[in-house]
Gaussian input, Z-matrix of N, CA and C with variables (Angstrom, degrees):
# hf/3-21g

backbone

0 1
 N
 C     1     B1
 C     2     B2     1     A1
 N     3     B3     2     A2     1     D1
 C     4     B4     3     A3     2     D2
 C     5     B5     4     A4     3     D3
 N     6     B6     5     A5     4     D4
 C     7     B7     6     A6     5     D5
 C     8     B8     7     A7     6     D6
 N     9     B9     8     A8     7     D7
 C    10    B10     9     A9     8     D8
 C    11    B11    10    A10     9     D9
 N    12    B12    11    A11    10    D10
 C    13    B13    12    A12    11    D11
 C    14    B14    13    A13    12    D12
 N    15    B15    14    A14    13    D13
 C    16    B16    15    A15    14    D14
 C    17    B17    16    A16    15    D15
 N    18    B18    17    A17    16    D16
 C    19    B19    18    A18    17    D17
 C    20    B20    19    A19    18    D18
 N    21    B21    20    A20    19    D19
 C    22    B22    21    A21    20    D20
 C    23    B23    22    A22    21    D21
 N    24    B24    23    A23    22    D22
 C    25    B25    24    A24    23    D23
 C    26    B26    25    A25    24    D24
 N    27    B27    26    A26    25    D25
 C    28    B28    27    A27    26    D26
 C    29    B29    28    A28    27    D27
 N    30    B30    29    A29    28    D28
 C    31    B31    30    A30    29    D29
 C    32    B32    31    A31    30    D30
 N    33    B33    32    A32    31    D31
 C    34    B34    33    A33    32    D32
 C    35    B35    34    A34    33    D33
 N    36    B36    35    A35    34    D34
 C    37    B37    36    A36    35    D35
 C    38    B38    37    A37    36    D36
 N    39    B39    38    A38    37    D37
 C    40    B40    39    A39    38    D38
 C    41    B41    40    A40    39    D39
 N    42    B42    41    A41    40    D40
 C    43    B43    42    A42    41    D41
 C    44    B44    43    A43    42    D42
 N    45    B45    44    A44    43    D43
 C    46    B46    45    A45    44    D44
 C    47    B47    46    A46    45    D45
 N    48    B48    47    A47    46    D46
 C    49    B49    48    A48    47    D47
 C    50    B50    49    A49    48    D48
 N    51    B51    50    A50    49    D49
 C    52    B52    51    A51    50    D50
 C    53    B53    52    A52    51    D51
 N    54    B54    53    A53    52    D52
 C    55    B55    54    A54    53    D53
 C    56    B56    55    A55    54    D54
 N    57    B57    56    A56    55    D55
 C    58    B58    57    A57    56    D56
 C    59    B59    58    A58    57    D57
 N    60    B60    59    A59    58    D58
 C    61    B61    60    A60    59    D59
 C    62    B62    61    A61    60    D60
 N    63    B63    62    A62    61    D61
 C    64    B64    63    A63    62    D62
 C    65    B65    64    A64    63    D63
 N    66    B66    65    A65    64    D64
 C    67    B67    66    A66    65    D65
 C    68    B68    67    A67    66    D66
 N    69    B69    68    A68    67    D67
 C    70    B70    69    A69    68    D68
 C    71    B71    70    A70    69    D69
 N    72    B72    71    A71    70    D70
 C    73    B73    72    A72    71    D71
 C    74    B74    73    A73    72    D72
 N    75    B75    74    A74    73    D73
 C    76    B76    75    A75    74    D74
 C    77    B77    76    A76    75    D75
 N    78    B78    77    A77    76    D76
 C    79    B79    78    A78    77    D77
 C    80    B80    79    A79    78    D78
 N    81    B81    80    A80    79    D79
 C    82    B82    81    A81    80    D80
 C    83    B83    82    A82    81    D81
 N    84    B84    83    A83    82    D82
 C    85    B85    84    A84    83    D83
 C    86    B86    85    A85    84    D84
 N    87    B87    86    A86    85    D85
 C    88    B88    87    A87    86    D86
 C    89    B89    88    A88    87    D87
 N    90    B90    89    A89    88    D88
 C    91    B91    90    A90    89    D89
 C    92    B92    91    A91    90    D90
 N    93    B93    92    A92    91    D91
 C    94    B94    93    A93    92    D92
 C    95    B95    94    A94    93    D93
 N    96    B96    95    A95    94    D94
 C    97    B97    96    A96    95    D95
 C    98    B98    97    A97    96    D96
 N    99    B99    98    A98    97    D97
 C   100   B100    99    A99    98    D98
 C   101   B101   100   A100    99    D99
 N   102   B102   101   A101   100   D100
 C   103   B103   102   A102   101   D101
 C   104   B104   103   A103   102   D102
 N   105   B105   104   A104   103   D103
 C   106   B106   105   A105   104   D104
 C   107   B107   106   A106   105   D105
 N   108   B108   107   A107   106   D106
 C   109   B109   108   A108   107   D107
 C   110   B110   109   A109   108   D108
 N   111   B111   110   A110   109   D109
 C   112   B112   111   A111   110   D110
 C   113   B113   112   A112   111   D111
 N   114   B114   113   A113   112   D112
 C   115   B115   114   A114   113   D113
 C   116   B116   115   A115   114   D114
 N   117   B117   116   A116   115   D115
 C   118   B118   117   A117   116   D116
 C   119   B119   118   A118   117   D117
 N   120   B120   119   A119   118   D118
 C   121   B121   120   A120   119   D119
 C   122   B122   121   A121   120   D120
 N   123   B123   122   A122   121   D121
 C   124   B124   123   A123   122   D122
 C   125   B125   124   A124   123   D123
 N   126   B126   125   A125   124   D124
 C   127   B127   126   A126   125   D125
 C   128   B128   127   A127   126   D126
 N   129   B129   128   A128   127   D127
 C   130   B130   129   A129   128   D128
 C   131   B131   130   A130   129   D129
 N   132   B132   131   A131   130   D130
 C   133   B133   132   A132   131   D131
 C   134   B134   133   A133   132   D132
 N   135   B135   134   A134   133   D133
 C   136   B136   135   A135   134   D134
 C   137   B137   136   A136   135   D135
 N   138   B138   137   A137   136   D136
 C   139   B139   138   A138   137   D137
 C   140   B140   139   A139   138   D138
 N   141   B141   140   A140   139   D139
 C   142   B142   141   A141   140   D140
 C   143   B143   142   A142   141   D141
 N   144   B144   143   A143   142   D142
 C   145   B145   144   A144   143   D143
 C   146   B146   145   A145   144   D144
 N   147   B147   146   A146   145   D145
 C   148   B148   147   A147   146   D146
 C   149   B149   148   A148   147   D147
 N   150   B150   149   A149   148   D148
 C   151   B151   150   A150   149   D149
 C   152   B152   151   A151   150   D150
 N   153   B153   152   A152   151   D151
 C   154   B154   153   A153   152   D152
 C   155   B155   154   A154   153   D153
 N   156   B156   155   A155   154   D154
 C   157   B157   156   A156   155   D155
 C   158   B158   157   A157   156   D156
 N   159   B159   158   A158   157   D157
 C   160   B160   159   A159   158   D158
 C   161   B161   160   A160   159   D159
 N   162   B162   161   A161   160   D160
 C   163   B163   162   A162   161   D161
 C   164   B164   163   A163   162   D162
 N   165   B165   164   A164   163   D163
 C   166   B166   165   A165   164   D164
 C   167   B167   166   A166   165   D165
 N   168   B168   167   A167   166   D166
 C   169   B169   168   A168   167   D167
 C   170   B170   169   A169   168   D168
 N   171   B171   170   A170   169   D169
 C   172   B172   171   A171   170   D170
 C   173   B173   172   A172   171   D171
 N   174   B174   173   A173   172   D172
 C   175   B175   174   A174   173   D173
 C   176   B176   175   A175   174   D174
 N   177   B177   176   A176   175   D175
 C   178   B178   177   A177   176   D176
 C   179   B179   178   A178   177   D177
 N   180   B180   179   A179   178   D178
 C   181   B181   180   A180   179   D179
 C   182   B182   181   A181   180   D180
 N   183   B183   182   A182   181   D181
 C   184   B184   183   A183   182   D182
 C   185   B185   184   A184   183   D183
 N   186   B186   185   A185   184   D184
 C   187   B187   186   A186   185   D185
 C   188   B188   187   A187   186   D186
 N   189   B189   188   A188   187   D187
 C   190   B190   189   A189   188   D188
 C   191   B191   190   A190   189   D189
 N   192   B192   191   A191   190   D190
 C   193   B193   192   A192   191   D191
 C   194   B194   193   A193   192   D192
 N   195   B195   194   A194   193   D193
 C   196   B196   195   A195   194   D194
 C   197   B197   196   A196   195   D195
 N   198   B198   197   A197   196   D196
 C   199   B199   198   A198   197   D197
 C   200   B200   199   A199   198   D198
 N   201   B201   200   A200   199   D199
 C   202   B202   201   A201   200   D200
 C   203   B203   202   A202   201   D201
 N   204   B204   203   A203   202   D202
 C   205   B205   204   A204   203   D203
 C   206   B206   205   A205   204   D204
 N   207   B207   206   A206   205   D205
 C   208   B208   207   A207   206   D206
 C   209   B209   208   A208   207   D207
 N   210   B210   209   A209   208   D208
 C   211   B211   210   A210   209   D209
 C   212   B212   211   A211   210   D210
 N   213   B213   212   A212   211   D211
 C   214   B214   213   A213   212   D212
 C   215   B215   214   A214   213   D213
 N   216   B216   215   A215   214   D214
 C   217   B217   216   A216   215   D215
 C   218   B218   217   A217   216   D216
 N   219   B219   218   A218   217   D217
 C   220   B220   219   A219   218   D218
 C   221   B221   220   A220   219   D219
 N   222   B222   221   A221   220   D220
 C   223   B223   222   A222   221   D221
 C   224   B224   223   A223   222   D222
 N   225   B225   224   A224   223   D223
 C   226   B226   225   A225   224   D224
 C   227   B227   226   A226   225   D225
 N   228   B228   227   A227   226   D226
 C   229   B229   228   A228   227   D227
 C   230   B230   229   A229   228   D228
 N   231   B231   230   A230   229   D229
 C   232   B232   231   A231   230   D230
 C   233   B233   232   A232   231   D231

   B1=1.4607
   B2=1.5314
   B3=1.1698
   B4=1.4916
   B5=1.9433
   B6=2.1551
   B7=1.3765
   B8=1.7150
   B9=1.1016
   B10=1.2431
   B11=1.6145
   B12=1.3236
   B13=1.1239
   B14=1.4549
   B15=1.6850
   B16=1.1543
   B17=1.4409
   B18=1.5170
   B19=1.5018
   B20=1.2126
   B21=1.3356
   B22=1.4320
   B23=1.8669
   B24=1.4799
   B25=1.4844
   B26=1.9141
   B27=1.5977
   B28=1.5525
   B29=1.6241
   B30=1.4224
   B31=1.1823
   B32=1.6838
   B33=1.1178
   B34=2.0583
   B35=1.5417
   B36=0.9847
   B37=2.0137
   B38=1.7345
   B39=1.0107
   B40=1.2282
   B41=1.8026
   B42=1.5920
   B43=1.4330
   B44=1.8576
   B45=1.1675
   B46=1.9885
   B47=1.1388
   B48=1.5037
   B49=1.6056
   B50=1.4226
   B51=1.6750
   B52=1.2014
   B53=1.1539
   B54=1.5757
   B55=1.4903
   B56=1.4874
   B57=1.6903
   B58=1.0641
   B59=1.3154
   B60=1.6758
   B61=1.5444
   B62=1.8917
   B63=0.5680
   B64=1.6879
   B65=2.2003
   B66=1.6890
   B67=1.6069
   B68=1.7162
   B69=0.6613
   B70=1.3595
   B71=1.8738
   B72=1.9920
   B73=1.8108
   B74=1.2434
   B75=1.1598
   B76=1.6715
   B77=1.9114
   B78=1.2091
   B79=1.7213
   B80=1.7776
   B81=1.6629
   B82=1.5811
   B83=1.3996
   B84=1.5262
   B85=1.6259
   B86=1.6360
   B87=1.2925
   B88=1.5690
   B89=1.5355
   B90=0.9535
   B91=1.8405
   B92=1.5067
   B93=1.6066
   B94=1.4067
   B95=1.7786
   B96=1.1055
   B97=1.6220
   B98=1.6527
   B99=1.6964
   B100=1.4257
   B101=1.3646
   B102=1.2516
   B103=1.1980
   B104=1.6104
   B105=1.1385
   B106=1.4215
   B107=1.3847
   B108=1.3280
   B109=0.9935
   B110=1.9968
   B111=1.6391
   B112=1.0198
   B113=1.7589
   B114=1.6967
   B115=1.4673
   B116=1.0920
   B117=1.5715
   B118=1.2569
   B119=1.8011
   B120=1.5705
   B121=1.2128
   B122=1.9570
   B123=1.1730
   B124=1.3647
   B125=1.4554
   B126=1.3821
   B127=1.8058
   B128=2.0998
   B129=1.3976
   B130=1.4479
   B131=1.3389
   B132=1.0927
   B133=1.6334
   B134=1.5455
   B135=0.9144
   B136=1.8832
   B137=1.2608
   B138=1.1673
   B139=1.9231
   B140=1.7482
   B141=1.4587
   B142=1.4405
   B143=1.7325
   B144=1.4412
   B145=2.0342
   B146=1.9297
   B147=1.4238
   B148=1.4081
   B149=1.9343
   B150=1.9332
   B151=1.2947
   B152=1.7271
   B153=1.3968
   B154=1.6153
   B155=1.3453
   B156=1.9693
   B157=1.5641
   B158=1.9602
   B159=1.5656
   B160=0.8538
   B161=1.7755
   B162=1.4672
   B163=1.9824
   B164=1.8248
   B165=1.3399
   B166=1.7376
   B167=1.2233
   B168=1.1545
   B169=1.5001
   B170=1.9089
   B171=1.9612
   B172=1.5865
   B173=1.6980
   B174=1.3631
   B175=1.4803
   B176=1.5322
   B177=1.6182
   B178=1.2840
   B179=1.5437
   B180=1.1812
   B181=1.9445
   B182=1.2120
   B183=0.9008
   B184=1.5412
   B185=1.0990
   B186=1.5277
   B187=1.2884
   B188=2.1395
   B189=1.6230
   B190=1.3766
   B191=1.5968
   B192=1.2534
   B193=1.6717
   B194=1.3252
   B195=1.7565
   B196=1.4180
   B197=1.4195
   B198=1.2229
   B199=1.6388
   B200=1.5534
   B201=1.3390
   B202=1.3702
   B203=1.7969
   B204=1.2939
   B205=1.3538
   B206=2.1055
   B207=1.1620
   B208=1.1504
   B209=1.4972
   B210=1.2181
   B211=1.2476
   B212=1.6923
   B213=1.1830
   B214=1.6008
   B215=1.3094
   B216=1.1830
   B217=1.8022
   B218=1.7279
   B219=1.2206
   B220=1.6916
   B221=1.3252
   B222=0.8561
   B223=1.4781
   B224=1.6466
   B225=1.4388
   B226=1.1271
   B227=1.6153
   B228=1.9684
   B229=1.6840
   B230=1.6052
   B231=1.6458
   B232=2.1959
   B233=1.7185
   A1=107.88
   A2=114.30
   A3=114.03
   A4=87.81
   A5=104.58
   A6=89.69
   A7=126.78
   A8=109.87
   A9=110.51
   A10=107.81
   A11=127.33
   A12=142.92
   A13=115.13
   A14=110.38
   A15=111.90
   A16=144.85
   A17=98.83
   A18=112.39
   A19=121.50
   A20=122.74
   A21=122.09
   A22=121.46
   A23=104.91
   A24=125.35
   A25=105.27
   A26=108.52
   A27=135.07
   A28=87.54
   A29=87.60
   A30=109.54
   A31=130.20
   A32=107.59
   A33=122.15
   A34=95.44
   A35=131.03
   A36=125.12
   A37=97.04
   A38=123.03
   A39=127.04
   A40=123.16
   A41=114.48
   A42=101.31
   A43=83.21
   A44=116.95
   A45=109.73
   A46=134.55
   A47=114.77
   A48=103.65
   A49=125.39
   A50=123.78
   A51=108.00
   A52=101.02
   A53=125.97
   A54=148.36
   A55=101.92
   A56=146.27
   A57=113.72
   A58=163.05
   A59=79.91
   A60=95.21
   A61=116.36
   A62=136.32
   A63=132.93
   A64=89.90
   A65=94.75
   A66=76.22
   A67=101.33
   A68=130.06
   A69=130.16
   A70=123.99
   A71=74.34
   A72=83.96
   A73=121.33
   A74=119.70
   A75=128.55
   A76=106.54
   A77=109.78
   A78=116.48
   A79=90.02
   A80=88.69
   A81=111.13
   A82=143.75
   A83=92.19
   A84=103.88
   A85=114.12
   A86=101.66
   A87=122.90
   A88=110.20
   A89=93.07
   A90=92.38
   A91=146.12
   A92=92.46
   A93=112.53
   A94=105.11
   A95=101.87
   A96=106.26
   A97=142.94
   A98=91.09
   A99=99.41
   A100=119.61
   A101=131.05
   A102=123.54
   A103=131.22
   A104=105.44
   A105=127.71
   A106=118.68
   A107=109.98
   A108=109.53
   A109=119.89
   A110=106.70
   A111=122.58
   A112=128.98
   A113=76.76
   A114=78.69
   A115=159.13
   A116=109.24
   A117=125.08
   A118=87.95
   A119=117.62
   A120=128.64
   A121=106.21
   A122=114.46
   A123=119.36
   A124=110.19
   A125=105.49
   A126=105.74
   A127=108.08
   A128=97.18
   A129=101.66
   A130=73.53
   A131=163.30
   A132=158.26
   A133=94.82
   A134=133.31
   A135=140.78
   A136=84.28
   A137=150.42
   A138=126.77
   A139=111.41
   A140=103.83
   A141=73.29
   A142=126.25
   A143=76.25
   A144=96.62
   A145=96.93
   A146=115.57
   A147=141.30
   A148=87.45
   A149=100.59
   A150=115.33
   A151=104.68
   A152=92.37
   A153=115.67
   A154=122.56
   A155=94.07
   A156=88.48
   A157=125.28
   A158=88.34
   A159=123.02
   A160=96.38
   A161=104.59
   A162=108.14
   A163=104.42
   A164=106.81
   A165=90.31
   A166=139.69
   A167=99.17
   A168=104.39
   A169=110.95
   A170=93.13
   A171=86.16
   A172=85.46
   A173=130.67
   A174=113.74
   A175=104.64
   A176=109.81
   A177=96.33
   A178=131.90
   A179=111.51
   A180=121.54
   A181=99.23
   A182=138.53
   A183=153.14
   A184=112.58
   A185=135.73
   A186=132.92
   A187=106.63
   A188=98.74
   A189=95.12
   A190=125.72
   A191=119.17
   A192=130.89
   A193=100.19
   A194=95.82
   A195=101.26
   A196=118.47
   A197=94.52
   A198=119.41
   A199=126.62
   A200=110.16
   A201=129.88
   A202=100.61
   A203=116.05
   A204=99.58
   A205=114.46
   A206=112.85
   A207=126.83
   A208=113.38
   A209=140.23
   A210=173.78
   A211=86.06
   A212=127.77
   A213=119.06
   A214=101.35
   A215=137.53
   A216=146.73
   A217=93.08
   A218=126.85
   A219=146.38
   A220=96.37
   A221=156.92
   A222=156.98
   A223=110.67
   A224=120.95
   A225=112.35
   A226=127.64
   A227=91.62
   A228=77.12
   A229=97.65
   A230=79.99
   A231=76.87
   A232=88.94
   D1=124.88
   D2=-161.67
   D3=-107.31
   D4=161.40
   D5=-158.88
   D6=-74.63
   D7=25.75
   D8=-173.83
   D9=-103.52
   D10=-17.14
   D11=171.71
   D12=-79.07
   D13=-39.03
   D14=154.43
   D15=-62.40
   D16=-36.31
   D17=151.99
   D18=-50.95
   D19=-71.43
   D20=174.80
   D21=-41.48
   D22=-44.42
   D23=-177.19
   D24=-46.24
   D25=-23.02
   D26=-139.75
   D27=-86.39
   D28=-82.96
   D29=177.38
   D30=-58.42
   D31=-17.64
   D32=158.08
   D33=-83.49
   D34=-35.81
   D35=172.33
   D36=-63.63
   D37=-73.73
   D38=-169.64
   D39=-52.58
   D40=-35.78
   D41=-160.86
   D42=-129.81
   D43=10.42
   D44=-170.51
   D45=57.36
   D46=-134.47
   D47=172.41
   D48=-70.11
   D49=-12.20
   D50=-167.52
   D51=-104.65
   D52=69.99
   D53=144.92
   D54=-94.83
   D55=58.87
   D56=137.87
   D57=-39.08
   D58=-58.27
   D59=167.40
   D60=-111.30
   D61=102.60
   D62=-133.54
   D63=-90.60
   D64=-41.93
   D65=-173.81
   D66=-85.68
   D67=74.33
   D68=159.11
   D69=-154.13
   D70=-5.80
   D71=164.26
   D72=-66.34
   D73=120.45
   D74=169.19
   D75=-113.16
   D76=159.58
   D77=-175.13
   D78=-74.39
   D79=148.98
   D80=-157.26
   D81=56.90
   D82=-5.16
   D83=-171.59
   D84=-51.32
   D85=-48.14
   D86=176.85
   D87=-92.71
   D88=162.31
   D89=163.30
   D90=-104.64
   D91=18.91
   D92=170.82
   D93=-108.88
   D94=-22.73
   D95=151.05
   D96=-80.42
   D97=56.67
   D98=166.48
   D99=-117.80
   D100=-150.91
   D101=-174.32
   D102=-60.13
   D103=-34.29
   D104=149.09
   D105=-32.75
   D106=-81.89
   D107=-162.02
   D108=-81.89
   D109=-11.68
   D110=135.14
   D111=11.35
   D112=-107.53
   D113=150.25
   D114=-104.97
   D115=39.22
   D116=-163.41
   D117=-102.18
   D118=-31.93
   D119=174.61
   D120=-63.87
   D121=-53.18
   D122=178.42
   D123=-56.43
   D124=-53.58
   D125=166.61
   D126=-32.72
   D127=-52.27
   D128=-146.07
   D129=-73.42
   D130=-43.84
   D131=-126.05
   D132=-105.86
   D133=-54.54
   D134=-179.03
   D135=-70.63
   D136=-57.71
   D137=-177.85
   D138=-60.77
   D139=-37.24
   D140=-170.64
   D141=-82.79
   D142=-19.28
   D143=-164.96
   D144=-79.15
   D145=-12.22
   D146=-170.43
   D147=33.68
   D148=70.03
   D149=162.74
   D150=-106.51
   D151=-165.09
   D152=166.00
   D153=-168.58
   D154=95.63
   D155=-172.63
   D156=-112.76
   D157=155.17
   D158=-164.88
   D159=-24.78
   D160=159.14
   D161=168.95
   D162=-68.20
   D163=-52.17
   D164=170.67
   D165=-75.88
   D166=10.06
   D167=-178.95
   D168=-101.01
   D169=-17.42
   D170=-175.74
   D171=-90.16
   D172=-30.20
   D173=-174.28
   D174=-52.22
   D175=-48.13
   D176=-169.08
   D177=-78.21
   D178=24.41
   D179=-171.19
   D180=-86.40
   D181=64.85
   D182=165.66
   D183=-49.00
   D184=-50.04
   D185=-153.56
   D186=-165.33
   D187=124.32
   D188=173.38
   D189=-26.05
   D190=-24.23
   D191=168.66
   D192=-56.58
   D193=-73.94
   D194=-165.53
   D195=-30.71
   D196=-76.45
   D197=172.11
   D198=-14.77
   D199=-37.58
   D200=166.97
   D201=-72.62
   D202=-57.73
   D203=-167.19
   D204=-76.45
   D205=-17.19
   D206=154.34
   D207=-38.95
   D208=-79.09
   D209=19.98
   D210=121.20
   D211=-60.27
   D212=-174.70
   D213=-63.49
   D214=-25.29
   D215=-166.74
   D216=-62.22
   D217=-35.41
   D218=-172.13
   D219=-92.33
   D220=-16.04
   D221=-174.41
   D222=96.10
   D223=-5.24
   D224=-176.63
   D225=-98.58
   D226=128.53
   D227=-175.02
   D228=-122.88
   D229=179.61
   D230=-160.58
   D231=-116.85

C-alpha cells in the first residue's frame, strides 16, 4: 500500500462511508467530521504514517488537501 492509499485508507477508518469524494473533504463538511471524529482521523494518520504530530498541526488539518501538505512536515509524501 503505497502512502496515498494509506491516507485515503485513514480517512475511510475515521469518517466511513461518507468519504465519496475524499478531496473535497474539508472539517465539518460532513457530520462525522467534527471534533470527535477529528481526532479519531489524526489517531488513524499517526498509526499509519507511525508519526506524532505536532498540536498545530492537528488544529491545522482543515481539509483532505491540507492534510497532504501537513503530512510532508513528517517526511511523508503521497
Amino acid at each position: 500500500m503505497d502512502n496515498l492509499e494509506k491516507y485515503n485508507a485513514s480517512f475511510i477508518e475515521a469518517f466511513g462511508e461518507a468519504c465519496d469524494n475524499l478531496t473535497a473533504l474539508t472539517y465539518q463538511a460532513i457530520p462525522q467530521w467534527d471534533s470527535i471524529g477529528h481526532m479519531q482521523l489524526i489517531a488513524a494518520l499517526e498509526a499509519a504514517f507511525d508519526i506524532m504530530m505536532d498540536t498545530e498541526d492537528i488544529l491545522d488539518l482543515s481539509s483532505y488537501e491540507k492534510g497532504k501538505e501537513l503530512l510532508s512536515k513528517y517526511g511523508v509524501e503521497m
